[in-house]
N, C-alpha and C positions, 0 to 999 in steps of 0.2 A: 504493500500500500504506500509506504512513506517511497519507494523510488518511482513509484506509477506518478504520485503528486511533483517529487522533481523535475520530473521530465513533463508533464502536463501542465503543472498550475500557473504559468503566464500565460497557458494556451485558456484554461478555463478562467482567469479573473479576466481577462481581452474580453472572453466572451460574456461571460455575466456583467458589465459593465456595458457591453454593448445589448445585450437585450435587456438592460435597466429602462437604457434611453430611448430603444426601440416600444418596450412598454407602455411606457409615458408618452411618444409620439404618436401611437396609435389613436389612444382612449382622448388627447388631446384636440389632433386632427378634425376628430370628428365631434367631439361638443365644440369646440370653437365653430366649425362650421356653423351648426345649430346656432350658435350666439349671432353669427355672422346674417341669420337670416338664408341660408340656402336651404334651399326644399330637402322632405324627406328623401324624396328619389332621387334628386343632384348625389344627397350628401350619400346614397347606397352609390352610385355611380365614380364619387369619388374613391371611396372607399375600395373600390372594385382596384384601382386603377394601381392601387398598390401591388396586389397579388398578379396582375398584367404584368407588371413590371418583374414581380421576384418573377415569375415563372420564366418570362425571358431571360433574367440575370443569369435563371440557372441552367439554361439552355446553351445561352453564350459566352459566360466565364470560361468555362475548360479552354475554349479554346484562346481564348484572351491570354490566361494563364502559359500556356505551351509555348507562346510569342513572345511574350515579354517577362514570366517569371515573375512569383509569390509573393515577393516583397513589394516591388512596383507595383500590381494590382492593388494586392490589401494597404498602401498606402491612398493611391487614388484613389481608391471607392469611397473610403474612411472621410477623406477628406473634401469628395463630391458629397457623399451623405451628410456633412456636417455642415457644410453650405445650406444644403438643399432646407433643411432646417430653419437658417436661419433667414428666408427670403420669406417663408410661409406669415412671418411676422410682419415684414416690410411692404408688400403686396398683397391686398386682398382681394382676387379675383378668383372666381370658381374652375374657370376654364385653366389657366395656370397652376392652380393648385392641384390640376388631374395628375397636367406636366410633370410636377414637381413630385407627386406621390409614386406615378411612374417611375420616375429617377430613383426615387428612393429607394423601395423595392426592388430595383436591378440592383443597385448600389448593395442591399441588407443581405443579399442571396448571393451576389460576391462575393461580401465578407465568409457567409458563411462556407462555403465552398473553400476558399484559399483557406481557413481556420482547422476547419473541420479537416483539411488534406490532414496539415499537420498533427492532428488528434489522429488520424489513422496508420499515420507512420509511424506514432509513439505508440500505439497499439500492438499487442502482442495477442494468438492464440489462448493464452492463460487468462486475460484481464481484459479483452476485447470488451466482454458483456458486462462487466463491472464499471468500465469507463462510461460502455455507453449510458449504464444509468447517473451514474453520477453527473454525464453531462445534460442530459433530462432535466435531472431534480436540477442542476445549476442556472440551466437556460431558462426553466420556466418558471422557477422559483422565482429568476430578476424579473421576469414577465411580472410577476404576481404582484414584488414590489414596487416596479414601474409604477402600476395604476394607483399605490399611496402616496406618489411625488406630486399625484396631481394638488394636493391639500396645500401646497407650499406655499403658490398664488396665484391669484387669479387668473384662471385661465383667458378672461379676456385680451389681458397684457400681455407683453414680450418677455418676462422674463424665465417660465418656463422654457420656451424654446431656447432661450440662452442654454438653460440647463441641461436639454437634450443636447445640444450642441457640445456641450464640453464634457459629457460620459461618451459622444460618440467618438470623439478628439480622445479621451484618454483612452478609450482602447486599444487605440496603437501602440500606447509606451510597451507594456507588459509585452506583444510581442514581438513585435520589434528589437525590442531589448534582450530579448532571450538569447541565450548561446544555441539554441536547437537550432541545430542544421534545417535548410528548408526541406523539405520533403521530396520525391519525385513523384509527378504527376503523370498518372496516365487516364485518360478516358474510356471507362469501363464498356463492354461490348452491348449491343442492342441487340432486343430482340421484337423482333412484331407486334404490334399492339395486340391486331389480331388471333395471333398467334396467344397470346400472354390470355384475350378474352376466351379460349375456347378453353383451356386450361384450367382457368378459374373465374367465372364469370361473376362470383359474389364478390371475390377477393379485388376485381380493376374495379364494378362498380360500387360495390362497399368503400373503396377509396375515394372515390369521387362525390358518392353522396355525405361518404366523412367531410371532404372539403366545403360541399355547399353547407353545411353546420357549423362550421367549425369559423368558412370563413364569413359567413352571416353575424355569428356570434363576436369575432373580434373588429368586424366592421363597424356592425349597426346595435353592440349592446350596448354602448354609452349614449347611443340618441335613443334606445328605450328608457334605459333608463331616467334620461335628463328628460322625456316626455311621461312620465309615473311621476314627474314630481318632485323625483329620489335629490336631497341636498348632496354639496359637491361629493363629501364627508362618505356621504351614502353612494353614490356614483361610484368614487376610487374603489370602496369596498364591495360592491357588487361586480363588478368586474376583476377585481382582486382573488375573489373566492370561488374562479371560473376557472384561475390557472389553480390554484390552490388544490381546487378538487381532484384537476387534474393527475395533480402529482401524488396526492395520498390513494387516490385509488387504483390507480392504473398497474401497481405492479399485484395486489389480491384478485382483479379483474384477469389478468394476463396469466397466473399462474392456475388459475381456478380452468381457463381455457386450455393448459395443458393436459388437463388431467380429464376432459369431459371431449366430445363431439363440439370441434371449433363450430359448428352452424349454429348449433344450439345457444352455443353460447352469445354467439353475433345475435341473435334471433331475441333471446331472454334482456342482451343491456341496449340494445338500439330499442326495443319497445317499450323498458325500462325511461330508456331517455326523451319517447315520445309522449309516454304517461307522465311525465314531471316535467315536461312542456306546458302538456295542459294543465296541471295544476297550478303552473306559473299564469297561467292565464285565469285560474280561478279565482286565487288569493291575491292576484297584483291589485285589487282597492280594500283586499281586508289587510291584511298584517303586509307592515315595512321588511321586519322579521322572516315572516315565511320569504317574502322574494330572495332576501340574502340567501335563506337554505336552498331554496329551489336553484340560485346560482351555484351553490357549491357541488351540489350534487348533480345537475345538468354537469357541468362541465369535469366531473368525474367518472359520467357515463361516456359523453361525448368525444372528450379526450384519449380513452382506451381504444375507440373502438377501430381508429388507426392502425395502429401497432396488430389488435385480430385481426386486421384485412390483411395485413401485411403476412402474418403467420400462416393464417390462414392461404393463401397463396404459393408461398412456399411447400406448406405441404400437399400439393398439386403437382410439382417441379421435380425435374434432377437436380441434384446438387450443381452441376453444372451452368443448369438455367439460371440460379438464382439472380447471380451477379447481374449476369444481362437485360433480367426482369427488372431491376430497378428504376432507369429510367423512364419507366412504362407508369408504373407507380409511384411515381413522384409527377410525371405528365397527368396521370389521371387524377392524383388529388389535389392540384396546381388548378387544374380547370375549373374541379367544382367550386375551390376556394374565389376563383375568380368570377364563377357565377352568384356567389353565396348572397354579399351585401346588397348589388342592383336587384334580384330577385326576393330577396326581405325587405328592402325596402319598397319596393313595388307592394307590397301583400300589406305594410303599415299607411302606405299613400291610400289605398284602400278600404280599409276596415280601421285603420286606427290604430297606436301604438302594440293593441293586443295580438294584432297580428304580427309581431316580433316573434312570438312565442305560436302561435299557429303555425308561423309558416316550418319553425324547428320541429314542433308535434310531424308536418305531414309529410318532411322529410325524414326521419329516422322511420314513420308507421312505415313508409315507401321500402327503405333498406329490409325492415323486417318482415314486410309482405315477400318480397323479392327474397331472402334468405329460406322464409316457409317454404317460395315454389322449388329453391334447389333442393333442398330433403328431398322431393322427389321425383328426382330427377337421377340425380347419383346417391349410390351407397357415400357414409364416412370414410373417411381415412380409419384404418387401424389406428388405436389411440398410441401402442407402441411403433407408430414411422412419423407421428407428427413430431414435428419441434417443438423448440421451445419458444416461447411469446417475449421477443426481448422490447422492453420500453423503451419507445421514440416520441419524441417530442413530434407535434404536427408541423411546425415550420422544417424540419428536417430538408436537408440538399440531397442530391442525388450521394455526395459521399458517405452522408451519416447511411445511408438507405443501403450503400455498396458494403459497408461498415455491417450492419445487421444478418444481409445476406451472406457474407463472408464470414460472421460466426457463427449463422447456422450451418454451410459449408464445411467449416472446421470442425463442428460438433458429429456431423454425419461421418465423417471420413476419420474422426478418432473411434468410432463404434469398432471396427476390423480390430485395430490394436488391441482391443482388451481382453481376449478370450476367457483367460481369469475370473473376472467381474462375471463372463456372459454365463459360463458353466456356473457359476455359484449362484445367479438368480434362475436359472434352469433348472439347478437343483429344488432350490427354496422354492419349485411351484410358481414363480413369480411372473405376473405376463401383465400388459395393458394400462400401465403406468408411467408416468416419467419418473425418476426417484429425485 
């Protein structure tokens, strides 16, 4: 542990310092907007225009990266996002602020890609899955903080965005400064989208309808909420306890899905998360109270259910596919993220702030109807050939995602080596469990 943090911990405070600011610039974005007077649907539209942007960034870095190398990138990006910040202050115009959100998100998906390389070269077979949680709980944990910064001041004023401004500026030091060699980069292999949907057809569109949730929810919950009424105080921590949830449930969620029928599982927390949809839509004018719970707990359903698509797919695949399958699965949940805020906010221009929460009820009911029809369609995977359920954050780059595959990959191809192990649970009668 203590040489896994020398060698990573300017890779992870870089990072947590940069999803602090990122945090904060999200849930910011979009109540200023609101203060700004831009429509409900504008501001779903803006909101969109960020995940436009990562999803390009993460399409287009690798190669950025190959031409001009890690350092230069993650400087520039670092230092274009930190601009880009601080114009949102100086200019306020709707149509520029798309601009600007776009940049952003290419700029956020950068980083994260040239970061996350170096997170992968310091990575070893023994601590792969270890790191990748700890970089989870790091990244989203400062997500979760981010949206307390907003109490600092007033968000009408400038000097939040000072603030973002200068946690996205300090990122660089930590690793910049680091002795860690750069990494070598290679662009990991593709496979057919189509190919990837015959495979596993819950596992590409479970990812995609994860994205329309997920990015509905970090788009347009701080204009629900700032439309409930909810004080600032109440805003930061309603969207506070969305990553919050994330993090404390996801890994009971994920382990519970090793040991049971992954459909089942997708099937029980996606209708799970449509049912406490609707109850956010029940209780948002009785109790201030309940809506905070219904946040935490949404987004500890919602949050997991990434990571199951993502297992869930895998065990579809050869080991071989995995890697390749990644880009597919970060394309498909990029999209729906991209669709998530204009289409939530279309359904709140229409019905009204409660339809925040409709429109999350009738996308999870959709995943878990679509889950019901695959039961039967195909038999389960044997419970003894699935993997394991490793926790990923949803902003995740195609590396964290190559990162996951390649430790399920490892995991599979250590099974031959143990014979040992295999005779002594063959003895013990033992079948149909992960240990």
């Amino acid at each position: 542990m203590n040489s896994m943090f020398r060698t990573t911990g300017a890779l992870l405070l870089s990072m947590g310092l940069l999803m602090l600011g990122n945090g904060l610039q999200g849930s910011l974005i979009g109540l200023r907007a609101s203060l700004e007077g831009f429509s409900t649907q504008f501001t779903g539209i803006l909101m969109t225009g960020y995940f436009i942007g990562f999803l390009a960034g993460s399409t287009l870095t690798p190669r950025i990266v190959a031409q001009v190398g890690h350092i230069r990138v993650f400087a520039a990006l670092a230092s274009l996002a930190s601009s880009m910040v601080l114009i949102h202050s100086v200019f306020i115009d709707p149509w520029l602020w798309f601009g600007m959100r776009l940049v952003t998100g290419f700029c956020i998906a950068g980083l994260f890609i040239v970061a996350e390389s170096w997170l992968n070269d310091s990575a070893s077979n023994a601590n792969r899955g270890q790191l990748l949680s700890l970089y989870m709980v790091i990244t989203t944990g400062a997500m979760a903080c981010g949206q307390l910064l907003l109490n600092l001041a007033d968000p009408g004023s400038f000097e939040l965005f000072i603030l973002i401004s200068v946690l996205v500026s300090l990122a660089l030091l930590p690793l910049l400064l680091s002795a860690t060699p750069a990494p070598s980069f290679a662009a990991p292999e593709h496979m057919s989208l189509l190919q990837l949907y015959r495979s596993s057809p819950l596992g590409i569109l479970g990812c995609m309808g994860t994205g329309m949730s997920i990015g509905a929810m970090l788009g347009m919950g701080v204009i629900y909420a700032q439309q409930m009424g909810l004080s600032l105080s109440r805003i930061s921590l309603f969207m506070g306890l969305v990553f919050i949830g994330g993090v404390v449930l996801q890994w009971p969620i994920g382990k519970l899905s090793d040991r049971l029928d992954r459909r089942k599982v997708i099937f029980v927390v996606t209708g799970l998360a449509a049912l406490t949809a609707l109850v956010g839509v029940a209780i948002a004018e009785v109790s201030a109270a309940g809506q905070l719970a219904v946040a935490f707990l949404f987004g500890g359903l919602a949050f997991p259910m990434y990571s199951l698509c993502i297992a869930h797919t895998n065990d579809a695949l050869e080991p071989r596919q995995m890697v390749a399958a990644s880009s597919n699965l970060v394309l498909a949940f990029g999209i729906g993220a991209a669709l998530g805020p204009s289409l939530a906010a279309a359904v709140m221009g229409g019905v009204g702030p409660d339809g925040f929460f409709w429109y999350l009820a009738m996308v999870h009911a959709a995943i878990g109807v679509f889950a019901l029809y695959r039961m039967t369609r195909r038999s389960a995977v044997p419970l003894d050939e699935q993997g394991l359920c490793v926790p990923i954050g949803s902003g995740a780059s195609q590396v964290v995602m190559t990162m996951v595959q390649e430790t399920t990959v490892g995991q599979a191809s250590e099974v031959p080596e143990q014979p040992t192990l295999a005779e002594s649970l063959s003895e013990a009668n033992c079948s149909g469990t992960q240990p």
